[in-house]
CHARMM internal coordinates of N, CA and C (Angstrom, degrees):
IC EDIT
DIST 1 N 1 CA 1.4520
DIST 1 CA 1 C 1.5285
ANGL 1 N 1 CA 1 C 109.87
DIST 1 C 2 N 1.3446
ANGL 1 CA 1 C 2 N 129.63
DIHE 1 N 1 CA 1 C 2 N -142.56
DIST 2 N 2 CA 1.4816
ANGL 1 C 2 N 2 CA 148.15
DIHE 1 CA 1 C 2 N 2 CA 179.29
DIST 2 CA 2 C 1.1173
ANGL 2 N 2 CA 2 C 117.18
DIHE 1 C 2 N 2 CA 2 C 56.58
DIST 2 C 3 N 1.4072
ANGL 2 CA 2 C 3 N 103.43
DIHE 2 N 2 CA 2 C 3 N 34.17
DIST 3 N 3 CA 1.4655
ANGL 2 C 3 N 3 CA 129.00
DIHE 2 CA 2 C 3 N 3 CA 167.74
DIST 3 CA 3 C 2.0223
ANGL 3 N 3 CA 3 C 104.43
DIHE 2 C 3 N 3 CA 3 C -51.65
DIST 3 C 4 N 0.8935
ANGL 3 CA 3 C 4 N 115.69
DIHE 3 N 3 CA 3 C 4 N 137.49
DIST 4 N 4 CA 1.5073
ANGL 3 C 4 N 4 CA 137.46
DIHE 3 CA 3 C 4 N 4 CA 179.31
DIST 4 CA 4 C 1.4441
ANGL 4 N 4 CA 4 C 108.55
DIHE 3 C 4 N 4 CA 4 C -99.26
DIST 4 C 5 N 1.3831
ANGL 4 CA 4 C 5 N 117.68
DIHE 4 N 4 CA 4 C 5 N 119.43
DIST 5 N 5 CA 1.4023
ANGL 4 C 5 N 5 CA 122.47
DIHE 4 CA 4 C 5 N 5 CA 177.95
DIST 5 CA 5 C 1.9007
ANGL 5 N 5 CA 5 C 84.56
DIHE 4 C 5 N 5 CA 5 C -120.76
DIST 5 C 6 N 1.6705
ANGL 5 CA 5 C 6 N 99.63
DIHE 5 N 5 CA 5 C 6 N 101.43
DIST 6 N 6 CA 1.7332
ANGL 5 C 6 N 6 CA 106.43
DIHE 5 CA 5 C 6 N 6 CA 174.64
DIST 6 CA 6 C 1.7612
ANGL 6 N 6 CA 6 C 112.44
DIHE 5 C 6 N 6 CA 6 C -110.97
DIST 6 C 7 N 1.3639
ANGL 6 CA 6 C 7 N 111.40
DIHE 6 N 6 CA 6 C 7 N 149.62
DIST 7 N 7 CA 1.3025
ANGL 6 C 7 N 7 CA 125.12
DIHE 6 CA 6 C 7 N 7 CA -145.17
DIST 7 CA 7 C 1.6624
ANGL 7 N 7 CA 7 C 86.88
DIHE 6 C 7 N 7 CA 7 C -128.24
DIST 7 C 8 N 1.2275
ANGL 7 CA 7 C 8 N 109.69
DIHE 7 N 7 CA 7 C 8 N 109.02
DIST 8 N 8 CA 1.5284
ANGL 7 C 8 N 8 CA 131.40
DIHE 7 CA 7 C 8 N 8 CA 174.55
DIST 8 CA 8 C 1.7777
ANGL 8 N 8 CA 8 C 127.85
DIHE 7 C 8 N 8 CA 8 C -106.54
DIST 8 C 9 N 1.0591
ANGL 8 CA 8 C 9 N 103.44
DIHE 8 N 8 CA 8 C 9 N 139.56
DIST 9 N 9 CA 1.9636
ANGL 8 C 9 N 9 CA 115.95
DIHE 8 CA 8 C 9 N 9 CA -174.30
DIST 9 CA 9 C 1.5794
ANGL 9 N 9 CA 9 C 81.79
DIHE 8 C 9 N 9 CA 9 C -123.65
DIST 9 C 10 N 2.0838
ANGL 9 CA 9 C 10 N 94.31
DIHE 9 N 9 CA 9 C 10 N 97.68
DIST 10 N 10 CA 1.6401
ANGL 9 C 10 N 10 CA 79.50
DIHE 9 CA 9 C 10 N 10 CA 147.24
DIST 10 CA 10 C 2.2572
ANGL 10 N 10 CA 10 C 109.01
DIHE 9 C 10 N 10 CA 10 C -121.56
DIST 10 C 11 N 1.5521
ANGL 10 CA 10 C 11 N 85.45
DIHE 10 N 10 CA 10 C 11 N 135.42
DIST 11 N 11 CA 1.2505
ANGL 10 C 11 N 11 CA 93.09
DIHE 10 CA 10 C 11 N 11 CA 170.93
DIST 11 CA 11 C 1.5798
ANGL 11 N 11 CA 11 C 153.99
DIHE 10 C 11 N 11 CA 11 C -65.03
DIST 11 C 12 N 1.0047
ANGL 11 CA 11 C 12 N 134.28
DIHE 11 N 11 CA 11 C 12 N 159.46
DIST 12 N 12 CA 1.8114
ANGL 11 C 12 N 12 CA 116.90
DIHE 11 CA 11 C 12 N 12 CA -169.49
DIST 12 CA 12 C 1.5494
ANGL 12 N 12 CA 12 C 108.60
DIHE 11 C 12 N 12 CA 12 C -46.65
DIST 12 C 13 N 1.2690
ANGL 12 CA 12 C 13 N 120.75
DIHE 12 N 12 CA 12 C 13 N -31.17
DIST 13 N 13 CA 1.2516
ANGL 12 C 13 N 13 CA 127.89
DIHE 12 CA 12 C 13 N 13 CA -162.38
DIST 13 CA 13 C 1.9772
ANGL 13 N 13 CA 13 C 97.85
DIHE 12 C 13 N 13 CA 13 C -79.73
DIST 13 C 14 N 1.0651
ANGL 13 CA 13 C 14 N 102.15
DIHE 13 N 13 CA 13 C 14 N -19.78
DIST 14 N 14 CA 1.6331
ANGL 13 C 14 N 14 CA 103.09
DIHE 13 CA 13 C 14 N 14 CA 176.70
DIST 14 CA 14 C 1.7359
ANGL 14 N 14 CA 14 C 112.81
DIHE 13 C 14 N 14 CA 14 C 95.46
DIST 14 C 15 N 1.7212
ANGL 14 CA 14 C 15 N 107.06
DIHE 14 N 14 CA 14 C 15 N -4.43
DIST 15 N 15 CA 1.6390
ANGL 14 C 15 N 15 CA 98.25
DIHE 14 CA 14 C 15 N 15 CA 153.77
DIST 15 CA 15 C 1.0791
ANGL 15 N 15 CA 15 C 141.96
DIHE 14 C 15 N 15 CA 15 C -97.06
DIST 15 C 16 N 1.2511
ANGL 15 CA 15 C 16 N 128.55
DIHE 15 N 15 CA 15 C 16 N 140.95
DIST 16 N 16 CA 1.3630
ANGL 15 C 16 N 16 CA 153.80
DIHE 15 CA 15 C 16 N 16 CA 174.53
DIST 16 CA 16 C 1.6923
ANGL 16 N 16 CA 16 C 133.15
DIHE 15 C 16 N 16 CA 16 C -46.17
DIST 16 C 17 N 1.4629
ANGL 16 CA 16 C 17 N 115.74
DIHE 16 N 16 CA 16 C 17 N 105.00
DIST 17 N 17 CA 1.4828
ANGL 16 C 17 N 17 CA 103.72
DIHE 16 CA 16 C 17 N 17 CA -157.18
DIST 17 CA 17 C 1.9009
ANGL 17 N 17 CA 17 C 84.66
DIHE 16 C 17 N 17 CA 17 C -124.60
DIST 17 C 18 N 1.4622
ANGL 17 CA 17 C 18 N 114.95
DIHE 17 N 17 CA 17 C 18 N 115.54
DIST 18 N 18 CA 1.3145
ANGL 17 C 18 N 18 CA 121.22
DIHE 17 CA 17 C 18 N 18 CA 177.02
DIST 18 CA 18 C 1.4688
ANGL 18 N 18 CA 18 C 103.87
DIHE 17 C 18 N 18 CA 18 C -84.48
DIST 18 C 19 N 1.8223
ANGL 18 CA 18 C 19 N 112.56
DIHE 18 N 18 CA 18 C 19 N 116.67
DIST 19 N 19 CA 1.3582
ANGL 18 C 19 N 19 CA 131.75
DIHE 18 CA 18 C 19 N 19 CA -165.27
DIST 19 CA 19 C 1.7206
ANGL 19 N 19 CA 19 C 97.69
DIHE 18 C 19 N 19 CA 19 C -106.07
DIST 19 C 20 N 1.0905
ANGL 19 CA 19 C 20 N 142.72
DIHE 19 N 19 CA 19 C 20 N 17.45
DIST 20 N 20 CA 1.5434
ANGL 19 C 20 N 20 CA 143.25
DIHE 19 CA 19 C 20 N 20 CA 168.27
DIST 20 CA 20 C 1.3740
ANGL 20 N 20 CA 20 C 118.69
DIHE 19 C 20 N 20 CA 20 C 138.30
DIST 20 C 21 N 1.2996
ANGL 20 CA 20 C 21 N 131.71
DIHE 20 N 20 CA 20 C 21 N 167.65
DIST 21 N 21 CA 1.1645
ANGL 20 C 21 N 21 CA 127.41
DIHE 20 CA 20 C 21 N 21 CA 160.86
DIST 21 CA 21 C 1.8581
ANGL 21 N 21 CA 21 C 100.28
DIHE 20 C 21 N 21 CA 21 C -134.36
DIST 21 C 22 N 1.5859
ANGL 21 CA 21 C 22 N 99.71
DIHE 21 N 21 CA 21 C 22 N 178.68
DIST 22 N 22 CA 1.0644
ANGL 21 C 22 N 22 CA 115.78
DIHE 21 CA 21 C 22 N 22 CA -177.95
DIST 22 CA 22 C 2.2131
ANGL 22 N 22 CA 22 C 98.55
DIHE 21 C 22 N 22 CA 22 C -140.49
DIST 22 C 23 N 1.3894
ANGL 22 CA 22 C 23 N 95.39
DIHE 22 N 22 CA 22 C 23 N 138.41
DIST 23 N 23 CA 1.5842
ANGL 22 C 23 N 23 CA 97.98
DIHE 22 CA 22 C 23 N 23 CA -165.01
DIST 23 CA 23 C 1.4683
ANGL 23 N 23 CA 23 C 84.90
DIHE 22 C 23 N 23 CA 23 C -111.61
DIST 23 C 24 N 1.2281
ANGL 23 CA 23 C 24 N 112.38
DIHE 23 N 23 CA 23 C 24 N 131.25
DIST 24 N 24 CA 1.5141
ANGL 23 C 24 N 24 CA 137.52
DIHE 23 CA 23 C 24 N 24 CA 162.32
DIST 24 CA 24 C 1.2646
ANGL 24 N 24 CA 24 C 110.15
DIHE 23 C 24 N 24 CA 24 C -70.26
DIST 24 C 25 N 1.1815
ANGL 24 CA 24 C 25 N 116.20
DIHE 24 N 24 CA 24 C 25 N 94.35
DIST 25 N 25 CA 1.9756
ANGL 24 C 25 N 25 CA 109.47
DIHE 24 CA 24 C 25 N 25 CA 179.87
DIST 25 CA 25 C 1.5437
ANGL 25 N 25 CA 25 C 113.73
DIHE 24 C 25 N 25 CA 25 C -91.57
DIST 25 C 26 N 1.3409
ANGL 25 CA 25 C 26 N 119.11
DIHE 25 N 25 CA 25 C 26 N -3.25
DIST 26 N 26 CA 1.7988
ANGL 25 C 26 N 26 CA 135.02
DIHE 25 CA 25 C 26 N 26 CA -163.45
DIST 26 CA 26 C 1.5778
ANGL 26 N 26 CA 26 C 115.02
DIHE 25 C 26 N 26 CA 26 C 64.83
DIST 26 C 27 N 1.2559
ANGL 26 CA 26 C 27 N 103.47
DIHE 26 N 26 CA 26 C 27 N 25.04
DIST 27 N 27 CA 1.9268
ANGL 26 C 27 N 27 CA 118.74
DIHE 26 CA 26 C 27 N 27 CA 166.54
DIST 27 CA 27 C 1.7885
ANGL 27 N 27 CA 27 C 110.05
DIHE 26 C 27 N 27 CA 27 C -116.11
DIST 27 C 28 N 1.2551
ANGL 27 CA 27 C 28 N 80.34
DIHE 27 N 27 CA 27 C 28 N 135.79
DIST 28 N 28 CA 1.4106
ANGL 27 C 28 N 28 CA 102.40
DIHE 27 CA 27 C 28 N 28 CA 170.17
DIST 28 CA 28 C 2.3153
ANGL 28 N 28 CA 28 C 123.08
DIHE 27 C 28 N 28 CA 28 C -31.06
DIST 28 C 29 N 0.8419
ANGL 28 CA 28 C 29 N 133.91
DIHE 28 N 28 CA 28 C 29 N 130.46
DIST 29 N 29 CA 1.1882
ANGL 28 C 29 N 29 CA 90.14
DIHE 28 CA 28 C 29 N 29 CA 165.87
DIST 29 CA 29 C 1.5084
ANGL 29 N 29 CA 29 C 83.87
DIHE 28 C 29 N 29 CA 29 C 160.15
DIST 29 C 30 N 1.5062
ANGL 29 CA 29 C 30 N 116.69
DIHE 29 N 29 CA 29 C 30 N 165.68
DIST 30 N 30 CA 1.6367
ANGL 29 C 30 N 30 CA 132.70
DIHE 29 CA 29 C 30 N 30 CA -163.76
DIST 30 CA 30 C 1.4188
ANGL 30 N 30 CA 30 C 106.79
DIHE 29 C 30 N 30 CA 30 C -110.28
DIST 30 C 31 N 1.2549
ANGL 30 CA 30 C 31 N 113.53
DIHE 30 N 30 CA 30 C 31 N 106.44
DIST 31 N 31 CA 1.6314
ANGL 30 C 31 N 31 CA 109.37
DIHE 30 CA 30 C 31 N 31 CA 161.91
DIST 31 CA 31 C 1.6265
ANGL 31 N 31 CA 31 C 133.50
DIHE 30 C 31 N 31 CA 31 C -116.87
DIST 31 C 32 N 1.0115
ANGL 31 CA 31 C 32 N 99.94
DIHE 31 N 31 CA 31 C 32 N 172.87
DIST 32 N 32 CA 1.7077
ANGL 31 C 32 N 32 CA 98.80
DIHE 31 CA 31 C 32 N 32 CA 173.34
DIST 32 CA 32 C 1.2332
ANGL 32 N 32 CA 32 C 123.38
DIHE 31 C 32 N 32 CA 32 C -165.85
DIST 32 C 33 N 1.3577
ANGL 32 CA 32 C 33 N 119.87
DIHE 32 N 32 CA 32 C 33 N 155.13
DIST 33 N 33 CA 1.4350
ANGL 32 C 33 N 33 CA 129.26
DIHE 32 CA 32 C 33 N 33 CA -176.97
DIST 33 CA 33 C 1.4004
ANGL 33 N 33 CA 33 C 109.41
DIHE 32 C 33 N 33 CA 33 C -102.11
DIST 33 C 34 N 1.1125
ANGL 33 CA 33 C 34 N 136.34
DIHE 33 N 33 CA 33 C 34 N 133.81
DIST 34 N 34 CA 1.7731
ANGL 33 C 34 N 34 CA 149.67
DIHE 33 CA 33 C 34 N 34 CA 157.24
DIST 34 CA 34 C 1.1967
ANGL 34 N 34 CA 34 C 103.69
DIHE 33 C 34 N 34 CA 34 C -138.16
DIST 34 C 35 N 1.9782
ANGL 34 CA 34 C 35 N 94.01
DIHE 34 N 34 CA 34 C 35 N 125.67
DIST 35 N 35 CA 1.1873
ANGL 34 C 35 N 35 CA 95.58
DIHE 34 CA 34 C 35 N 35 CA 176.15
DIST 35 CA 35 C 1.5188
ANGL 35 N 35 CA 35 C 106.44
DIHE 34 C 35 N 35 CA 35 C -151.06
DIST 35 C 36 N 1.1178
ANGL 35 CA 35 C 36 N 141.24
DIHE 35 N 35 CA 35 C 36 N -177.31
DIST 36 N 36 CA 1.6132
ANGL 35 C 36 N 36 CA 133.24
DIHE 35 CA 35 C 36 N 36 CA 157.67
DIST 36 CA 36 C 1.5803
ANGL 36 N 36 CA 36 C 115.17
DIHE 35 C 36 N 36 CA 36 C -126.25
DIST 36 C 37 N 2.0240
ANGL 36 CA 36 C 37 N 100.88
DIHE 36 N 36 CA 36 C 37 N 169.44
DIST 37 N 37 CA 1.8989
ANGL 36 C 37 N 37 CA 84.55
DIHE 36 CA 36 C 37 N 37 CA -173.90
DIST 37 CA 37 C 1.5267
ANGL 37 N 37 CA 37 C 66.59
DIHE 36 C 37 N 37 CA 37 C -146.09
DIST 37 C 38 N 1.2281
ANGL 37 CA 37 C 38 N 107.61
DIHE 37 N 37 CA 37 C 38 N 157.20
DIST 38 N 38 CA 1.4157
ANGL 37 C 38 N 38 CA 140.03
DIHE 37 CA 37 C 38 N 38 CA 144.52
DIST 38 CA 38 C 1.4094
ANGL 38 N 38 CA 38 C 124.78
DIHE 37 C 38 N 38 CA 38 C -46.36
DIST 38 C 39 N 1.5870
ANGL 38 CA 38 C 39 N 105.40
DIHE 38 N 38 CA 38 C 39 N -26.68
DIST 39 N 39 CA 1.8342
ANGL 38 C 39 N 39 CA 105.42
DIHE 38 CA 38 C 39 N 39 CA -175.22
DIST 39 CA 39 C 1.2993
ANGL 39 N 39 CA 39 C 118.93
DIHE 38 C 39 N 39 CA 39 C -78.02
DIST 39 C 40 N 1.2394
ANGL 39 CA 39 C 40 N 106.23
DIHE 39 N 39 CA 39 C 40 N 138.25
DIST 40 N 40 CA 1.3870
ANGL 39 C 40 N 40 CA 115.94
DIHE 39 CA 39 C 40 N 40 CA -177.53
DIST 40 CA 40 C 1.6012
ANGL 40 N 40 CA 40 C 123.98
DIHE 39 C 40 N 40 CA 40 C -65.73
DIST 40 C 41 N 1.5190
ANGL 40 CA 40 C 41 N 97.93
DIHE 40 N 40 CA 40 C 41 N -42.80
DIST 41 N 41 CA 1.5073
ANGL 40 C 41 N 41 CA 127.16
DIHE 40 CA 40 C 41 N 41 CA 170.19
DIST 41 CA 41 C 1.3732
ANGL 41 N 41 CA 41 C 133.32
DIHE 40 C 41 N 41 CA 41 C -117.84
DIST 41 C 42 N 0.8836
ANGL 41 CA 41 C 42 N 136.36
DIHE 41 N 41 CA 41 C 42 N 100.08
DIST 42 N 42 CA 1.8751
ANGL 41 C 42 N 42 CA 130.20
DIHE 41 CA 41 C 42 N 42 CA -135.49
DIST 42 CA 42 C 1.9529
ANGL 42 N 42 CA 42 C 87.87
DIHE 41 C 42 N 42 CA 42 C -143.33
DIST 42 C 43 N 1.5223
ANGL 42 CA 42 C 43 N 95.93
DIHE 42 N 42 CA 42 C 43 N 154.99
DIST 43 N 43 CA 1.8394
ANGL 42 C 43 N 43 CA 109.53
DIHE 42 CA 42 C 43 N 43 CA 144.02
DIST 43 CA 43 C 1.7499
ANGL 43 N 43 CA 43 C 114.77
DIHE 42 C 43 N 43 CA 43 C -111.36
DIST 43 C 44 N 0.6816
ANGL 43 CA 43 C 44 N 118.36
DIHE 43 N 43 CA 43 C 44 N -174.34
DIST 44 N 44 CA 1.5508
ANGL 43 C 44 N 44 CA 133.34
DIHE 43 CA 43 C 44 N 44 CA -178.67
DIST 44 CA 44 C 1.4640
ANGL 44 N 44 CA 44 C 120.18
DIHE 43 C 44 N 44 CA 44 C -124.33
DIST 44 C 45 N 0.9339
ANGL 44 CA 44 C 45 N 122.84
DIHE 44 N 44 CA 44 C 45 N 109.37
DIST 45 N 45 CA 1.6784
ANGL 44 C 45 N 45 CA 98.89
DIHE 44 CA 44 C 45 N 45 CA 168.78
DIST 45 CA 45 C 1.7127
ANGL 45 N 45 CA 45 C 102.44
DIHE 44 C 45 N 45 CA 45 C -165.21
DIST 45 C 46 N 1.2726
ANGL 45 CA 45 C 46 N 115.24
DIHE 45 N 45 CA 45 C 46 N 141.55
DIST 46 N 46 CA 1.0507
ANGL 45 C 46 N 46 CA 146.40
DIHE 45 CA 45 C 46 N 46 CA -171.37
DIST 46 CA 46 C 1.9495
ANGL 46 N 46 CA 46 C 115.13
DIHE 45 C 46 N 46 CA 46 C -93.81
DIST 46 C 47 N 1.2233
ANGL 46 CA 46 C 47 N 104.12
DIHE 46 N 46 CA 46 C 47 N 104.05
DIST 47 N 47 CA 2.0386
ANGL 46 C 47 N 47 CA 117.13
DIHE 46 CA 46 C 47 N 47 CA 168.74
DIST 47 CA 47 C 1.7046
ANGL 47 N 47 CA 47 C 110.05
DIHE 46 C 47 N 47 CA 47 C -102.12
DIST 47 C 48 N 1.3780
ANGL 47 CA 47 C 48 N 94.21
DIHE 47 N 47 CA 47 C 48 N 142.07
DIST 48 N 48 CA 1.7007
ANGL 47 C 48 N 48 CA 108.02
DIHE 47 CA 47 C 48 N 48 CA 158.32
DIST 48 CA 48 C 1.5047
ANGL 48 N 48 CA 48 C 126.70
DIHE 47 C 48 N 48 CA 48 C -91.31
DIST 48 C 49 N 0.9978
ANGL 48 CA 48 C 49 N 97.49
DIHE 48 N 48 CA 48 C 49 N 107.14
DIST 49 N 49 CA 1.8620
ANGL 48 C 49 N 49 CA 123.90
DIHE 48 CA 48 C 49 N 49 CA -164.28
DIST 49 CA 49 C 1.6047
ANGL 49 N 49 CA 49 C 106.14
DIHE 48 C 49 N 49 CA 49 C -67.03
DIST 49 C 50 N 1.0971
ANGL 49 CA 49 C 50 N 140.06
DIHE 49 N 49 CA 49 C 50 N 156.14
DIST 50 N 50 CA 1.6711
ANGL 49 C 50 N 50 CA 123.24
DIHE 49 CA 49 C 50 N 50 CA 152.32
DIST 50 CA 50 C 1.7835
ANGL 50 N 50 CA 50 C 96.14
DIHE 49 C 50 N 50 CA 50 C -125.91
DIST 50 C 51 N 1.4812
ANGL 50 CA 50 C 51 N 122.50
DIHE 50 N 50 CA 50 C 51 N 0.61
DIST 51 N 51 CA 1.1796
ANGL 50 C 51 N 51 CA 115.68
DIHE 50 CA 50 C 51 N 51 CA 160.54
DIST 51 CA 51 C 1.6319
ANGL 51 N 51 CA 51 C 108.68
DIHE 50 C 51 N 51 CA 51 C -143.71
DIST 51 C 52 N 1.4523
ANGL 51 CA 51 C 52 N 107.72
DIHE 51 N 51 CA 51 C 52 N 172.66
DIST 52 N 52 CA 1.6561
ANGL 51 C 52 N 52 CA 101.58
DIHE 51 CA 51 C 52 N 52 CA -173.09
DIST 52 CA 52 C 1.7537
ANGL 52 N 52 CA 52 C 94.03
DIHE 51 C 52 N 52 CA 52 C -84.75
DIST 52 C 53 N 1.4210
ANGL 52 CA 52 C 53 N 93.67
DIHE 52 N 52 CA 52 C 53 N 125.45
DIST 53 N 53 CA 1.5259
ANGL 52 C 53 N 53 CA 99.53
DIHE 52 CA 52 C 53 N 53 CA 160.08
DIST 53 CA 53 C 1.1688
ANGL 53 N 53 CA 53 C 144.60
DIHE 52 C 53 N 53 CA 53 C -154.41
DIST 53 C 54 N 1.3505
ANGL 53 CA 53 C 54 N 150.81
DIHE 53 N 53 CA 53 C 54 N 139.45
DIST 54 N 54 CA 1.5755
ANGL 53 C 54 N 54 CA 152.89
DIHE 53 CA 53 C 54 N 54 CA -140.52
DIST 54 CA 54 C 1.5932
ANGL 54 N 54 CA 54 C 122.07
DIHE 53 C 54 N 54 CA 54 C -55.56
DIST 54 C 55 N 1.6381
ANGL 54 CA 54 C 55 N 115.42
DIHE 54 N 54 CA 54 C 55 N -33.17
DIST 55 N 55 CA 0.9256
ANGL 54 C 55 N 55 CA 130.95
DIHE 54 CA 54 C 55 N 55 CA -170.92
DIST 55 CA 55 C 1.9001
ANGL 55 N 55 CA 55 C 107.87
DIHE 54 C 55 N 55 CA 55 C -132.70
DIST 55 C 56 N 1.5802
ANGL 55 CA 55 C 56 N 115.17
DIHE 55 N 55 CA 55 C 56 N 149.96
DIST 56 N 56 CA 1.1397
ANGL 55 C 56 N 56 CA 106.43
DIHE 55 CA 55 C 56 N 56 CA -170.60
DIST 56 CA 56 C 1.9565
ANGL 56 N 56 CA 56 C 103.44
DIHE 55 C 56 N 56 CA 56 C -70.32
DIST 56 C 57 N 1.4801
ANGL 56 CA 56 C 57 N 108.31
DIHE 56 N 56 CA 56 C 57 N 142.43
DIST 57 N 57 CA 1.5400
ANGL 56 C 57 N 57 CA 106.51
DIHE 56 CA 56 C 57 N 57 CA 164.39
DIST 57 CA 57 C 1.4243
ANGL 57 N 57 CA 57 C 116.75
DIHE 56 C 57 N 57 CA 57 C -149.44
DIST 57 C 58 N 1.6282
ANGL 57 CA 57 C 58 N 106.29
DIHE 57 N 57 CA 57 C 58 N 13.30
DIST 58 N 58 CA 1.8437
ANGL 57 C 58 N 58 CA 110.65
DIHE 57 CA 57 C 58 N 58 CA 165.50
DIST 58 CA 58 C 1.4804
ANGL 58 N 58 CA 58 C 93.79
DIHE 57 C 58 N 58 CA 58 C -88.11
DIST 58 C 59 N 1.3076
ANGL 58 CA 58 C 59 N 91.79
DIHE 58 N 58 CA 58 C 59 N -175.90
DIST 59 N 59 CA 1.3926
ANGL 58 C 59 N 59 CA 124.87
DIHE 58 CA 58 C 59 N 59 CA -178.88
DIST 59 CA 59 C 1.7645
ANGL 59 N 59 CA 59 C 106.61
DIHE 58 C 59 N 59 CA 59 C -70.05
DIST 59 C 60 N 1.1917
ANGL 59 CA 59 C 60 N 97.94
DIHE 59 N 59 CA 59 C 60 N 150.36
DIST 60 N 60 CA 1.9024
ANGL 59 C 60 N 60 CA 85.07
DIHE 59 CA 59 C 60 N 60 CA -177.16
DIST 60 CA 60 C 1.7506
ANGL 60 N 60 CA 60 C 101.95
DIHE 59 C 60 N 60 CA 60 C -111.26
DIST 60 C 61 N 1.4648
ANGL 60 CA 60 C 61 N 85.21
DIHE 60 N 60 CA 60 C 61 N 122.34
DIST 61 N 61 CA 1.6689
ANGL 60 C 61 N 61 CA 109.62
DIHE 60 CA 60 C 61 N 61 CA -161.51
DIST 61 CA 61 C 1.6589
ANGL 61 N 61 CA 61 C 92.71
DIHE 60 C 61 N 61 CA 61 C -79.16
DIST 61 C 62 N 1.2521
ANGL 61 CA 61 C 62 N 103.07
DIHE 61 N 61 CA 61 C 62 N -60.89
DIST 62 N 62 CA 1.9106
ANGL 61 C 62 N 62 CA 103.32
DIHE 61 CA 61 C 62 N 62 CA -170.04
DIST 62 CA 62 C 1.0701
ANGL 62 N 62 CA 62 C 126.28
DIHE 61 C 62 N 62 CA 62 C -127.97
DIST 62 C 63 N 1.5917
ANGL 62 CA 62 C 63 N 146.56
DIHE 62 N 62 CA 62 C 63 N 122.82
DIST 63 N 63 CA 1.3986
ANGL 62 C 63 N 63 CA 118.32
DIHE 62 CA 62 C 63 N 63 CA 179.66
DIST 63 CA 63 C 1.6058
ANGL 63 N 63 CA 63 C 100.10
DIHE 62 C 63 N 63 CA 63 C -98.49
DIST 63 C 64 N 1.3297
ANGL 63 CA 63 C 64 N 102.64
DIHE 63 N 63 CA 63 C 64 N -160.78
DIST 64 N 64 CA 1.8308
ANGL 63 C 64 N 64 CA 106.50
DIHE 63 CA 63 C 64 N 64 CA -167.14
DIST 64 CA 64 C 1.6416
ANGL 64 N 64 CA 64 C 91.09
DIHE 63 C 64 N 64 CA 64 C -157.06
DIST 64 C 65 N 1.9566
ANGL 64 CA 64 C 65 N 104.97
DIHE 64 N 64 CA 64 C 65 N 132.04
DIST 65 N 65 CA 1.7614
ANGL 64 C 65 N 65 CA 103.43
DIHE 64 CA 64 C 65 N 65 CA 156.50
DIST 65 CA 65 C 1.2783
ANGL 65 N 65 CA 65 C 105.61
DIHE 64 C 65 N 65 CA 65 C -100.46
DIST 65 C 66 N 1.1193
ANGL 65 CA 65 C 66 N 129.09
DIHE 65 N 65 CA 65 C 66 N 167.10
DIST 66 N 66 CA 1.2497
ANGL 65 C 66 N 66 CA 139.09
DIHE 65 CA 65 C 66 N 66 CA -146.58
DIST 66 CA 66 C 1.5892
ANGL 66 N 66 CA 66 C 94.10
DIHE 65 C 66 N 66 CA 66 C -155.87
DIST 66 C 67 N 1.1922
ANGL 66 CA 66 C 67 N 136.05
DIHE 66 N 66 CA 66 C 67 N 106.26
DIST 67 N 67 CA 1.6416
ANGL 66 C 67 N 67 CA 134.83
DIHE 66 CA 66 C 67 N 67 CA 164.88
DIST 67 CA 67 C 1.7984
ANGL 67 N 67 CA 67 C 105.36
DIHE 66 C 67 N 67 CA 67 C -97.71
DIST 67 C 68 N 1.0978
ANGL 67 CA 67 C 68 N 112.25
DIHE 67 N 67 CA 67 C 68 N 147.04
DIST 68 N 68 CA 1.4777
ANGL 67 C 68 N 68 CA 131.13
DIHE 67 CA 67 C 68 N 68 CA -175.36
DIST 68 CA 68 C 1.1812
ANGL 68 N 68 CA 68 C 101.71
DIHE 67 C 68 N 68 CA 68 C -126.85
DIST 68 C 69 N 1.5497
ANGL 68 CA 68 C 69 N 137.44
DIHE 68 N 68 CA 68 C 69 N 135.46
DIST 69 N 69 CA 1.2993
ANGL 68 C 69 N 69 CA 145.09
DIHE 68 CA 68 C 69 N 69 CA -155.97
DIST 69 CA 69 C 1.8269
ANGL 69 N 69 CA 69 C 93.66
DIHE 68 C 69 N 69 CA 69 C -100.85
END
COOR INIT
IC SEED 1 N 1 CA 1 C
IC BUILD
């Protein structure tokens, strides 16, 4: 197991700001990520990790839109 579900801000400029992860231990149980970024203009999107690392290099499981009022 200890599969990594990591939660990424990448920006217009095309870099990568890692906003949390969540570690798959194969137990039951509730998690969550909170986090904040500085970017003004961002995407969202979510990879499955099999180690902790700086830049995304799983597969990209989910992306996310995000509207700002």
């Amino acid at each position: 197991m200890n599969t990594r579900f990591t939660l990424w801000a990448s920006s217009a400029a095309g870099k990568y700001t890692k906003l949390g992860q969540v570690i798959n231990t194969g137990r039951r149980y509730n998690a969550g990520i909170m986090s904040e970024t500085a970017l003004a203009d961002f995407g969202l999107f979510l990879t499955v990790e099999d180690s902790d690392v700086m830049v995304p290099t799983g597969r990209n499981y989910s992306t996310f839109t995000v509207t700002v009022p």
